[in-house]
SENU-971970 format. One line per field, with one value per residue (C-alpha): residue number from 1; residue in three letters; z, y, x. Coordinates in steps of 0.25 Angstrom, whole numbers, always signed. Each point is the difference from the previous one (the first is absolute). Layout:
<nodes>
balum	NUM_... $
romar	ala_... $
zz	Z_... $
yy	Y_... $
xx	X_... $
</nodes>
This chain:
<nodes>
balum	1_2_3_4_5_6_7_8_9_10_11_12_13_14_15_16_17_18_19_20_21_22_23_24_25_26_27_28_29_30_31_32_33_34_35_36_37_38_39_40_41_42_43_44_45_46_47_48_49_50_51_52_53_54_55_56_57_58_59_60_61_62_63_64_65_66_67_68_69_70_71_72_73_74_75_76_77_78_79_80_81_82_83_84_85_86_87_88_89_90_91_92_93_94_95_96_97_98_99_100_101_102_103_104_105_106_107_108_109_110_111_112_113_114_115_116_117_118_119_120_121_122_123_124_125_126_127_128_129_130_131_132_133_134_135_136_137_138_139_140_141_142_143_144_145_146_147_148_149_150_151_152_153_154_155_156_157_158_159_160_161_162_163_164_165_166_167_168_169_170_171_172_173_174_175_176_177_178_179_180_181_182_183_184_185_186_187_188_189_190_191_192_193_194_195_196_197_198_199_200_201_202_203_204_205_206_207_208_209_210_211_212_213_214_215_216_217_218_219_220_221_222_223_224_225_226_227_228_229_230_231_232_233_234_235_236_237_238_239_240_241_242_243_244_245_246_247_248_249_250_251_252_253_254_255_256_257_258_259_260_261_262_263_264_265_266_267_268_269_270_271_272_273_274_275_276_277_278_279_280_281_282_283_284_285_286_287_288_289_290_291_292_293_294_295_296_297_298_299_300_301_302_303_304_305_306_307_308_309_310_311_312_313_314_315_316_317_318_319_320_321_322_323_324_325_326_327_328_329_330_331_332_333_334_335_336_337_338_339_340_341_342_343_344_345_346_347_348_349_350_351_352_353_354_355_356_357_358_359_360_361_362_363_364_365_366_367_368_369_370_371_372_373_374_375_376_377_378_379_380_381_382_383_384_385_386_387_388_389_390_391_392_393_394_395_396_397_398_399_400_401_402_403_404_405_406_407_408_409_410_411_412_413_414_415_416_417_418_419_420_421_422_423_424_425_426_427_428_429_430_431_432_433_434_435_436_437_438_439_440_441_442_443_444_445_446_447_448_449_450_451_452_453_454_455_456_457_458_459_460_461_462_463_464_465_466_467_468_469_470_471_472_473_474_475_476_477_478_479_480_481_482_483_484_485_486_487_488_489_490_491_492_493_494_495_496_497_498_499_500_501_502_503_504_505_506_507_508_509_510_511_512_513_514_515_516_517_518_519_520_521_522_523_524_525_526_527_528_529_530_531_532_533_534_535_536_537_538_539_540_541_542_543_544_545 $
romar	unk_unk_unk_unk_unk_unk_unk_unk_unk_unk_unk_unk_unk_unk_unk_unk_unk_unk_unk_unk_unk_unk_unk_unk_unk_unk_unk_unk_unk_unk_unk_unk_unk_unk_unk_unk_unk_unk_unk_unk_unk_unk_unk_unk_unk_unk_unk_unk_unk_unk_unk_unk_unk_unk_unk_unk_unk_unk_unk_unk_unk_unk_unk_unk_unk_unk_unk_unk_unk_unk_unk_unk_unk_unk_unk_unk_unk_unk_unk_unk_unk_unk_unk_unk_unk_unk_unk_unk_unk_unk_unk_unk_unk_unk_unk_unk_unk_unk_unk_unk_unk_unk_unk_unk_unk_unk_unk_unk_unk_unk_unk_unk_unk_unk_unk_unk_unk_unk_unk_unk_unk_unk_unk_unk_unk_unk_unk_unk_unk_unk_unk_unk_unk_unk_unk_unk_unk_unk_unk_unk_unk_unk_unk_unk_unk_unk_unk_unk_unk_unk_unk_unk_unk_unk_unk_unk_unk_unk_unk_unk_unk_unk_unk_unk_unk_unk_unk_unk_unk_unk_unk_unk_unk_unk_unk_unk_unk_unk_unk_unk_unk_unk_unk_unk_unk_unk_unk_unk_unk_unk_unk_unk_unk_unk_unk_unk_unk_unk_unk_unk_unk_unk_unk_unk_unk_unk_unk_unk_unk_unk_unk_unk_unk_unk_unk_unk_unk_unk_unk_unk_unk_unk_unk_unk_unk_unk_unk_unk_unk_unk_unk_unk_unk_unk_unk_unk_unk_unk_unk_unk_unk_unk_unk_unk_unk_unk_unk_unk_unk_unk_unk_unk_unk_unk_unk_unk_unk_unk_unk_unk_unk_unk_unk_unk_unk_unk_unk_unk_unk_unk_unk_unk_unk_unk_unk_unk_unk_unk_unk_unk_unk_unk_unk_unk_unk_unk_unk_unk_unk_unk_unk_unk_unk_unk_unk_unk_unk_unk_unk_unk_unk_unk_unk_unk_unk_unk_unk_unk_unk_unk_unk_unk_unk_unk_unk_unk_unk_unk_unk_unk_unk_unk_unk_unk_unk_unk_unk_unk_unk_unk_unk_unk_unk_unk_unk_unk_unk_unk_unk_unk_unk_unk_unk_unk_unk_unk_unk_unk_unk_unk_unk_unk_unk_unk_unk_unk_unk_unk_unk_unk_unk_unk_unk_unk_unk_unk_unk_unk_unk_unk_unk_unk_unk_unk_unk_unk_unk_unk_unk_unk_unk_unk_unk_unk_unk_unk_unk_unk_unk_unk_unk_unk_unk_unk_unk_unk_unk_unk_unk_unk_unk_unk_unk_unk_unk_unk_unk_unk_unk_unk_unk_unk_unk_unk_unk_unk_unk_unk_unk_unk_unk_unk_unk_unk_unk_unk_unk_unk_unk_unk_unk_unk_unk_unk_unk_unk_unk_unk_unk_unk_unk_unk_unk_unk_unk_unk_unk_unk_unk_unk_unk_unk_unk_unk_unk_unk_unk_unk_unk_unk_unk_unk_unk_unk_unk_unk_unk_unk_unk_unk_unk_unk_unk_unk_unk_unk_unk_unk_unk_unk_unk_unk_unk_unk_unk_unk_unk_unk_unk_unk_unk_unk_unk_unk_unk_unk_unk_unk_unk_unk_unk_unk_unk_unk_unk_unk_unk_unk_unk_unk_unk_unk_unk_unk_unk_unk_unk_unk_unk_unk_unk_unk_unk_unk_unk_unk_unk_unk_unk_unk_unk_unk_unk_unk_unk_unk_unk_unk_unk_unk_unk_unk_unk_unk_unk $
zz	+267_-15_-9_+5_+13_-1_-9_+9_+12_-7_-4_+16_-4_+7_+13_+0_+12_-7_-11_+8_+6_-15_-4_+13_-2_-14_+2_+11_-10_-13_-6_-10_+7_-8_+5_+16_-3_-6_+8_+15_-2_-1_-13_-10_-14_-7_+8_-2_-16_-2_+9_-11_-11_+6_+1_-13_-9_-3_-6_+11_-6_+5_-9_+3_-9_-9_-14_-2_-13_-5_-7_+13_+7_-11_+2_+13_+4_+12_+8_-3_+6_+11_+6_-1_+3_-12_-10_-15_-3_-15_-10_-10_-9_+7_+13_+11_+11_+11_+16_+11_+14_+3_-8_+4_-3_-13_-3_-6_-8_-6_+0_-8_-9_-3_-3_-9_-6_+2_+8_+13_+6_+16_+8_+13_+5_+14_+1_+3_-14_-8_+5_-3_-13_-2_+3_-8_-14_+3_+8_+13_+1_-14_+3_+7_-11_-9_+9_+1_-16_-3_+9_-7_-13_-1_-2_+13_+13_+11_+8_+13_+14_+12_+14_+11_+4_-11_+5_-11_+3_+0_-12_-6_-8_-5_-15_+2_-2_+14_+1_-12_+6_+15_-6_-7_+12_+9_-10_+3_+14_+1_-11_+9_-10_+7_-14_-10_-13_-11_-12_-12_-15_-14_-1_+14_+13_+9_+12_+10_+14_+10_+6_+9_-5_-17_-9_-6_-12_+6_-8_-6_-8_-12_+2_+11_-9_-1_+15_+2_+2_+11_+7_-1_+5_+13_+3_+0_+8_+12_+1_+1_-12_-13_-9_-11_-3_-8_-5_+15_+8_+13_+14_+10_+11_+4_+9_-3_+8_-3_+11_+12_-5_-5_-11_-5_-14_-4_-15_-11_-12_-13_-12_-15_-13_+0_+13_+15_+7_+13_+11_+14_+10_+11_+14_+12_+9_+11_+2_+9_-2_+7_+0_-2_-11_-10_-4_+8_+5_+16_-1_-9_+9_+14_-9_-3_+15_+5_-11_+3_+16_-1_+6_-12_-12_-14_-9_-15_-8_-14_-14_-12_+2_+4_+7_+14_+6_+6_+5_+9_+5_+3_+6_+10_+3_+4_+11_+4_+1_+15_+11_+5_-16_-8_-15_-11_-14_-15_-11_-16_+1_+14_-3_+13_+13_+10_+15_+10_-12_-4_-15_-11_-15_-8_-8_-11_-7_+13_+4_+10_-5_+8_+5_+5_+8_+6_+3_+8_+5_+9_+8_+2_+10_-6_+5_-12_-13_-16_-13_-10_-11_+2_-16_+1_+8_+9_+5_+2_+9_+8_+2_+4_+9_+5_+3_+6_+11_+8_-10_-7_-15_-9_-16_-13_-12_-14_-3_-5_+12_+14_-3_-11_+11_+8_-14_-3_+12_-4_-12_+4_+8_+13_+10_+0_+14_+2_-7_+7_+16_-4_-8_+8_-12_-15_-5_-15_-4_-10_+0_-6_-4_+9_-6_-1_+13_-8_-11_-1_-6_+6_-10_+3_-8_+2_+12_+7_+3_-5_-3_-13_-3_-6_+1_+4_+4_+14_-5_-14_-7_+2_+9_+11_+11_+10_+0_+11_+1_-2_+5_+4_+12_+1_+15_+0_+7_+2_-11_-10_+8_-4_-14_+0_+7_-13_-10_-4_-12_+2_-6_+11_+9_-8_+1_+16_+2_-4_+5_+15_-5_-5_-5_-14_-8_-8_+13_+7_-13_-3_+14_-1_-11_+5_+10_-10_+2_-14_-12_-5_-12_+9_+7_-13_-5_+14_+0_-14_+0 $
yy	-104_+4_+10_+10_-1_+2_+11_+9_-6_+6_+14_+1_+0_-14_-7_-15_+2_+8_-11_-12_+7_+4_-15_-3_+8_-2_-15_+3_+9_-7_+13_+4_+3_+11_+5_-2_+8_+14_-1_-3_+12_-9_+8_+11_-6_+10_-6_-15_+3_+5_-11_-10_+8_-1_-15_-4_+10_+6_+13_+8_+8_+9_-3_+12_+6_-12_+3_-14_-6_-4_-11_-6_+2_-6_-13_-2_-3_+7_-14_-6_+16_-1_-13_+2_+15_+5_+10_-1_+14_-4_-11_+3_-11_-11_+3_+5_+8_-2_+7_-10_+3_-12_-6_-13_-4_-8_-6_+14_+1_-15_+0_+13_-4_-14_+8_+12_-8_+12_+1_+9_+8_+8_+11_+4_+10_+1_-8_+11_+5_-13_-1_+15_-2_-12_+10_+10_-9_-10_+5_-3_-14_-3_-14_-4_+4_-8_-13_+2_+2_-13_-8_+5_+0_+14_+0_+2_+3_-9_+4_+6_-3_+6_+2_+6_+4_+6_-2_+7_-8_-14_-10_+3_-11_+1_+3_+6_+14_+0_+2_+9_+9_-2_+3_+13_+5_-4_+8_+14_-3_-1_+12_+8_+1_+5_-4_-10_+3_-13_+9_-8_+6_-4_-1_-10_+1_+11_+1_+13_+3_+12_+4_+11_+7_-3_-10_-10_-10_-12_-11_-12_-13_+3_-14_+5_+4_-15_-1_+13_-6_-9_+11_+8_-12_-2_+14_-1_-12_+5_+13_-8_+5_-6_-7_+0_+14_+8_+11_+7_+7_-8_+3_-8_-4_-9_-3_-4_-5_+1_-5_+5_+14_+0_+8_+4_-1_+12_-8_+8_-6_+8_-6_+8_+0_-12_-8_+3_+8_-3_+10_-4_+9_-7_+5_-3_-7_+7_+14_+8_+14_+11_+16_+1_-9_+8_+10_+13_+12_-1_+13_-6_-13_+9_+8_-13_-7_+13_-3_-14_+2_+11_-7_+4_+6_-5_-2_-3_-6_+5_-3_-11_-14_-7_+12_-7_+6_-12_-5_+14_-2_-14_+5_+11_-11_-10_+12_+2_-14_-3_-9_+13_+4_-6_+2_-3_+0_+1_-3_-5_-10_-3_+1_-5_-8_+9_-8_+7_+8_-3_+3_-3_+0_+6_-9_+11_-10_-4_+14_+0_+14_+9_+8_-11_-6_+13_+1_-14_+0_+13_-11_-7_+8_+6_+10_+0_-1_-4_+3_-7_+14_+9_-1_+7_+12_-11_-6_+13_+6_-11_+0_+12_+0_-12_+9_+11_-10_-4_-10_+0_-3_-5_+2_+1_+11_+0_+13_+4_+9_+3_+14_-5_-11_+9_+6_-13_-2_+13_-5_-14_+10_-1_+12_+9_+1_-15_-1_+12_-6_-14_-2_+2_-2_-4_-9_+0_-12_-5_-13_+2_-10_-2_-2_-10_+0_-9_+8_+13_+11_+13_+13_+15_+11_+13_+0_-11_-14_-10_-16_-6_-16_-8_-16_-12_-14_+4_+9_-7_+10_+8_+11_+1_-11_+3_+12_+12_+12_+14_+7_+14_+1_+11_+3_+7_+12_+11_+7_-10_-2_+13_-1_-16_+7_+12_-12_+3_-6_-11_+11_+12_-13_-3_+15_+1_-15_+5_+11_-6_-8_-12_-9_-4_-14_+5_+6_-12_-7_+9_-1_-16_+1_+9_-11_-12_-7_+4_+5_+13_-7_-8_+11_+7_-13_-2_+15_+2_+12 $
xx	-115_-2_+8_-8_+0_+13_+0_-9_+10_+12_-8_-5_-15_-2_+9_+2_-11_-9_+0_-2_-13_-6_+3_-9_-10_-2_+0_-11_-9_+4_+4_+11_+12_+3_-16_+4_+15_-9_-14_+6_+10_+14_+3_-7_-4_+10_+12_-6_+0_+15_+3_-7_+5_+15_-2_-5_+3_-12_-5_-8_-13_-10_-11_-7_+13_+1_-9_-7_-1_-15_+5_+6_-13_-6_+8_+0_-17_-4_-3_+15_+6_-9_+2_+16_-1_+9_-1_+4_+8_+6_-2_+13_+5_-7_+6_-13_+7_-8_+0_+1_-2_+7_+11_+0_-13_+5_-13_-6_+11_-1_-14_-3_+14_-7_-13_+4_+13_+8_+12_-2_+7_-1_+0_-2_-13_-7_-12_-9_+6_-4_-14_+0_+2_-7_-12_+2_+6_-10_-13_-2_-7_+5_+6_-14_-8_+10_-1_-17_+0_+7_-6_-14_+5_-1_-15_-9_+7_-5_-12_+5_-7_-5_+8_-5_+14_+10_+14_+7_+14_-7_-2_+14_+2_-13_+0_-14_-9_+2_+14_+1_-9_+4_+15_-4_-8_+14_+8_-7_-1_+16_+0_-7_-12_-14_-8_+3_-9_-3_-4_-5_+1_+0_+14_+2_+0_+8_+2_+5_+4_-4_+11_+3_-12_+4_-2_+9_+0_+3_+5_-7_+2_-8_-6_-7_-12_-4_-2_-6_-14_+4_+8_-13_-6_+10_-2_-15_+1_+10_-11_-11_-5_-9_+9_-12_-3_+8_-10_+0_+11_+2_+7_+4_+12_+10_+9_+15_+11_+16_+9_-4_-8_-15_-4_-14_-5_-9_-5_-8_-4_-4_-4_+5_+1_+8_-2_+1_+11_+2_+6_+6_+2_+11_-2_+8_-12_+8_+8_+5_-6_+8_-2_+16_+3_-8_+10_-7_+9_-1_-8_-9_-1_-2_-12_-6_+2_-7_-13_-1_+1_-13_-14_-7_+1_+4_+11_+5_+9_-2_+7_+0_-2_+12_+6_+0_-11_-6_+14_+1_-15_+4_+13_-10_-9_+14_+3_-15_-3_-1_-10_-7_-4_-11_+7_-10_+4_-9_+9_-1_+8_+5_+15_+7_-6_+2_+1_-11_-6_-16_+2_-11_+0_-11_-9_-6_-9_-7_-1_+12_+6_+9_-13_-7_+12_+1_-13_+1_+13_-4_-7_+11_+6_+11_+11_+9_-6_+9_-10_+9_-5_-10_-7_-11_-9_-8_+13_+6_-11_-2_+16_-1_-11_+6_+12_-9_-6_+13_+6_+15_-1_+12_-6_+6_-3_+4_+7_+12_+6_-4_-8_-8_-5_-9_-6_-3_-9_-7_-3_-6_-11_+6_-4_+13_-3_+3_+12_+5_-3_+4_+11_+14_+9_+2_+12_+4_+10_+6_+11_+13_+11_+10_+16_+7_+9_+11_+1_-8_+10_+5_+0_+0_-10_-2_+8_-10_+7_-11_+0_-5_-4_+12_-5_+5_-2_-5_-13_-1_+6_-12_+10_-10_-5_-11_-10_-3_-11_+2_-11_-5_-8_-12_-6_-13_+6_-12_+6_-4_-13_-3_+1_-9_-10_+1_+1_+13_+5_+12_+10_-4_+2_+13_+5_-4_+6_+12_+1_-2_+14_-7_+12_-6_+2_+11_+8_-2_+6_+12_+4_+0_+6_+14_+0_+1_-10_-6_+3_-7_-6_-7_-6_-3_-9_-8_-3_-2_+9 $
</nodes>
């Protein structure tokens, strides 16, 4: 038994039993012991870091609080931090104060004191806190673009290959183009990023994040620029896609595995001023759509369980793109999919494999559009029908007559609320008539920031209690972590059939809408908002108000 052991024996976080199991299984896994004492729940990482810094007499740090000295960064190369996993915080008077998540690991001390001929010093952080760090002082990837560089000689970065399939946690040893991009695709999968963006500039290269709806900078090792072509080449390749032209945009796919969970990448190439930035959209290749995870009221759910259970008819989800609209058509289609339905869906792209579901994908430069789909599909038999959006007057009548001839059909509209959703129809030229028998109801959303449960902020104004973004280590400092839908749900009542039929412009819709009690966006919002779950600034952004 070592000092520590019998340092967290005397502190109660570990029994003599306890300990002899840990030195087992670590044994048996070849793990630090240190990593079996946190991850298989003997003890938390705080409680295992006072212990440390009891023992040795270490200085603990959270280096989310500690300012970090450039020059120390600047000492310390990316590759020599990240294969001990510690972080430079200060480099004063030749001394290097470095955080360690382990403090008896000599080597990196000895190693990094031979190299820099400085004398170093430590303290104590939490791993995750190091690597953290290291992301952000150093770019993610940096220690594998370091290692590719030197063993090129920092001129051309080595050719990357074809694979069939892209597991994104193998070839880790591997100083290759491979691994740099696989680790910067596994770094916005575990930051919960739904598009990474490699944009190319005069000035280098740089690289941003979608998160929760918003973009953010995502730090890079400025070295990056000299591989750029070959990551462009790598992603070409994984998406099946020309590696030699450069002049056009391109599309393609792939598919990506980390662990046990398998991703799909949506990959556009565009070519600019100077070269070609490249976009990829990550996708879970499987979810789990459900009517009540969306955020809707009960009312609001019950309304829609009642549209979707008609045998005909249509109904739309309206709003900008990236409001969530085809997650709640996807999320309909979820509850209606069952053996006695034939669902057929037309969509631009196919966002989600749907078990039991025919969907199609239009193909506009062979002449598969929305309109002839339709056209085709209505020979397939179908009961339940999903038109992915409804862009133009051919593709709305024959929706609609569709709808008219014993068929539900799921579509899309790009308007900014519900009201101006049935004006639109009109003015695509579709018989007022139509609209007015057919369409059962009109949703507007929009998908708002959810707070930070660790560290969202309670605060009173004008009498209202209301919560506001604060930031920490669980949300990326960004205050919020995970997204929801406000919405405001229109059924074509025969009042509002009345004023179709009239052509009514979207504000005598608005006016009548609300009139009926129709809960608007910014009501639905508000309300979300005295609840917690967001702030009203967040609301204010989605509706523009």
């Amino acid at each position: 038994m070592n000092r520590l052991e019998e340092q967290l024996i005397r502190r109660g976080l570990l029994s003599e039993a306890d300990a002899e199991r840990a030195r087992a299984a670590a044994a048996r896994a070849q793990r630090a012991l240190s990593d079996v004492w946190v991850a298989d729940g003997y003890m938390t990482e705080p409680d295992l870091l006072a212990a440390q810094a009891d023992l040795y007499g270490l200085p603990l740090v959270r280096l989310e609080d500690t300012p970090i000295a450039p020059a120390a960064v600047a000492a310390v190369s990316a590759k020599l931090a990240a294969h001990y996993c510690v972080m430079p915080i200060a480099l004063e008077n030749g001394v290097l104060t470095l955080a360690v998540a382990d403090p008896q690991q000599l080597t990196a001390a000895e190693d990094i004191e031979s190299t820099l001929g400085c004398r170093v010093e430590q303290a104590l952080a939490g791993r995750a806190d190091i690597l953290k760090a290291l992301h952000t002082h150093y770019g993610v990837g940096a220690d594998t673009v370091e290692r590719i560089l030197a063993e090129s000689g920092a001129r051309a970065a080595p050719e990357p290959t074809r694979e069939e399939a892209h597991d994104l946690a193998t070839r880790a040893d591997d100083a290759s183009v491979v691994e740099l991009v696989n680790q910067l695709l596994q770094q916005a999968i575990a930051d919960r990023a739904t598009d990474v963006h490699f944009e190319v500039g005069r000035s280098g290269i740089a690289a941003r994040r979608r998160i929760d709806g918003a973009l953010y900078d995502t730090p890079v090792s400025a070295s990056m620029k000299l591989l750029y072509p070959a990551i462009v080449s790598r992603v070409k390749l994984m998406a099946g896609l020309n590696i030699v032209e450069r002049r056009l945009p391109q599309d393609g796919r792939a598919r990506a595995t980390v662990g046990a969970r398998t991703y799909d990448l949506r990959v556009s190439i565009v070519p600019t001023l100077h070269g070609e930035d490249v976009v990829v959209r990550i996708l879970p290749a499987t979810m789990l759509f459900r009517l009540d995870t969306l955020g809707f009221t009960e009312r609001q759910r019950a309304m829609l369980e009642e549209a979707i259970a008609a045998p005909h008819g249509m109904l739309f989800v309206t709003g900008p793109t990236g409001s969530g609209k085809s997650t709640t058509l996807y999320a309909c289609l979820n509850r209606l999919n069952t053996r006695d339905r034939k669902i057929i869906t037309i969509e631009d792209p196919v966002e989600y494999e749907l078990a039991g579901i025919t969907q199609t994908q239009i193909a506009p430069k062979i002449g598969l559009t929305f309109a002839r789909a339709l056209r085709s599909m209505l020979r397939h038999d179908p009961d339940i029908m999903m038109v992915g959006e409804v862009r133009d007057r051919e593709t709305a009548e024959i929706a609609v007559q569709t709808a008219m001839t014993g068929h539900l059909v799921l579509s899309t509209l790009h308007t900014n609320d519900a009201a101006g959703a049935a004006a639109r129809l009109g003015d695509m030229g579709v018989d007022p008539y139509l609209i007015a028998s057919t369409v059962r109801m009109f949703i507007a959303q929009r998908l708002v920031r959810l707070l930070c449960e660790a560290c969202k902020e309670p605060f009173e104004t004008d009498g209202r209690r209301l919560c506001r973004p604060r930031g920490c280590r669980a949300c990326g400092q960004t205050g919020y972590r995970g997204r929801i839908a406000i919405a405001e749900f229109l059924p074509v009542t025969e009042q509002l059939q009345t004023l179709i039929l009239n052509k009514a412009p979207a504000s005598a819709i608005r006016r009548q809408a609300d009139a009926l009690g129709m809960r608007a966006l910014l009501q639905d919002g508000e309300e979300k908002a005295g609840q917690g779950l967001t702030s009203m600034e967040e609301i204010r952004r989605v509706t523009c108000l």
